[in-house]
C-alpha positions, 0 to 999 in steps of 0.5 A: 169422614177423615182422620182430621174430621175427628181431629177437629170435634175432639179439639172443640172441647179441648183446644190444642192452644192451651196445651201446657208448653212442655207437652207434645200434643195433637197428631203424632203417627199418620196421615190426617187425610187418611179415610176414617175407619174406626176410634180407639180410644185410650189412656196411653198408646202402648203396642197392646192397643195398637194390638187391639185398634188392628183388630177392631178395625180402627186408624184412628188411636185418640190416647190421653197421653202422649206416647213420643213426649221427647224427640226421637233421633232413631226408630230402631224398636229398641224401647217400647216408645220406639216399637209402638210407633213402628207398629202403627206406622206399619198398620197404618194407624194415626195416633192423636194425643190430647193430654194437658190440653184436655186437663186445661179444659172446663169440662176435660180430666178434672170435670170427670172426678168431679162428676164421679165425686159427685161434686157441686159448684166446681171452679178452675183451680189454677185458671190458666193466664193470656187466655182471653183477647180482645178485638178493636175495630171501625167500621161505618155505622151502617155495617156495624150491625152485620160485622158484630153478628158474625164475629158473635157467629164463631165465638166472639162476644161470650163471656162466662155465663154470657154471649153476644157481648161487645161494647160499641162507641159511635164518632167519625173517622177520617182517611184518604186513599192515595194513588193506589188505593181503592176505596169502597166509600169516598175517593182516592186523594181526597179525605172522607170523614165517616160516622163510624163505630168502634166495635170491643169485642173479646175472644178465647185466644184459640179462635183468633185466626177464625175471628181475623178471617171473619172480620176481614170477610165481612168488613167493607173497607179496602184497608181494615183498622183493627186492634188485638190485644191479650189482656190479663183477665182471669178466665174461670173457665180455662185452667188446671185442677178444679175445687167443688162441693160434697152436696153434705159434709163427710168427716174425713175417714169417710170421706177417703173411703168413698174416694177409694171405692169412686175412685176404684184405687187400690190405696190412698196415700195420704196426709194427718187427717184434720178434725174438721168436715170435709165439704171443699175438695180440690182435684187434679188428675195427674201428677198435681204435687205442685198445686197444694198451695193453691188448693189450700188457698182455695180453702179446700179440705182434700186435696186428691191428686197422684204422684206426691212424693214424701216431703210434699206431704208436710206441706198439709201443716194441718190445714188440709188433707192431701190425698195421692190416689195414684196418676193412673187411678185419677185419669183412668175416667177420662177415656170414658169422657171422650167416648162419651163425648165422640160417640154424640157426635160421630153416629157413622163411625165406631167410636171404641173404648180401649180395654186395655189397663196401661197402669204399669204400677201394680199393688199387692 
């Protein structure tokens, strides 16, 4: 395997595409078409895990967040960014970062704390916008069968729960080739009227190339007549934070020490506790200050997130518990997920789980 081999199986989950705008994802340090000799896996790319992928034989750094965030105008190794990038391309080790497109993901940082929570029933907290497409195109009756079952081959067609999803119009369509052209049906000068179908097909924005590239593969037409457009749908399975369901209603003092102790926190900041059960928990891993509207919206009784500063609590006004557990402490599964996830699908290759903690906020 290639460093872009495995490149390629992490982006099945979390496709780059739906990285927020402001992050700096994918390949960082190194050479995708290195030969593969190992993963590291981490939370954050500091030099004691490139100290670590040395000795454990391994190229390949698959970190959740990115170590170069903004841009560098000097490698001199005068901050600790500047010394881990030196050291990996010195050690000739390729850094890959996932971050913000692994949070958009369905089953990405915020599944993990809803599995970890035992939490049911999880839906996309802030579902993520311009995600879905859609496809319009002729083609003769006679190839629609074919076209349509290699569009739902790479993708096309699933919706939700659903796939092999299209809607098809059946009527003529006329054109006429001039002197240049080379027409697979009819003749140059003269317009053909063909029984064609029209083909309505949606697609996760991600695989528009691949659905393009099918598309023109498999249509017979010289020249294809097609149409792509964004629409405005929500898609409940792209998007930020995620809210589920405790299986049995837990009152709030309970239910903030079963976090503690899922959570392995070493202290839960948190708002008023309310007088109601908790039964609805929104989740957000990371800094999630900015999504309390939403989570209180939602209907969600605790809010758990990391990084909410002092006026953010009063945002709770009683209709919601909001809990900071620590951005470190609300991330730290999500290494365990992708070994998880790597290790079933790279057999030939060690797939290894950093055990560095780069938690740089200590407790007494």
């Amino acid at each position: 395997m290639r460093i872009q081999d495995v490149i390629n199986i992490v982006e099945e989950i979390a496709p780059l595409p739906y990285a927020e705008d402001f992050d700096n994802v994918g390949l960082l340090v190194g050479d995708k078409n290195e030969k593969l000799s190992g993963v590291l896996v981490c939370l954050d790319t500091l030099e004691a895990v490139v100290d670590e992928a040395i000795e454990k034989k391994c190229n390949l750094i698959v970190s959740f967040h990115p170590i170069i965030f903004s841009g560098l105008k000097k490698i001199t190794g005068k901050n600790y960014v500047e010394r881990v990038v030196l050291k990996a391309i010195k050690n000739n080790i390729a850094i890959y970062a996932i971050h913000t497109a692994l949070d958009n993901s369905f089953v990405g940082v915020n599944a993990k704390i809803c599995e970890v929570l035992g939490l049911e029933n999880k839906k996309v907290l802030i579902p993520q916008e311009n995600t879905i497409k859609k496809l319009l195109t002729f083609v003769p009756k006679k190839n629609a069968e074919t076209l349509r079952e290699a569009l739902f081959e790479v993708g096309a067609g699933s919706i939700g729960n659903y796939d092999h999803c299209s809607f098809n119009i059946n009527g003529t369509g006329s054109f006429k080739g001039n002197d240049d052209s080379n027409p697979v049906i009819g003749e140059k000068g003269v317009t053909h009227y063909e029984e064609e179908t029209q083909i309505g097909i949606t697609f996760p924005k991600h695989l528009e190339r691949t659905i393009v590239q099918t598309l023109f593969e498999n249509h017979p037409y010289e020249e294809v007549a097609y149409e792509i457009t964004t629409l405005e749908n929500t898609n409940q399975h792209i998007g930020i934070g995620m809210i589920g369901e405790l299986p049995t209603p837990q009152n709030p003092e309970e239910f903030l020490k079963f976090v503690k102790e899922r959570m392995q926190t070493g202290c839960i900041r948190h708002s008023e506790l309310t007088d109601k059960k908790v039964k609805k928990v929104a989740v957000l891993g990371g800094s999630g200050a900015f999504a309390i509207p939403n989570a209180i919206r939602a209907g969600a009784d605790v809010y758990i997130t990391g990084d909410v500063k002092y006026h953010d609590f009063f945002k709770a006004e009683g209709r919601i518990i909001i809990a900071d557990i620590g951005h470190y402490e609300s991330e730290q599964f999500t290494k365990n997920l992708l070994v998880e996830y790597l290790t079933k699908k790279i057999t030939n290759f060690a797939v290894v789980l950093s055990v560095c903690n780069t938690n740089p906020v200590k407790y007494l």
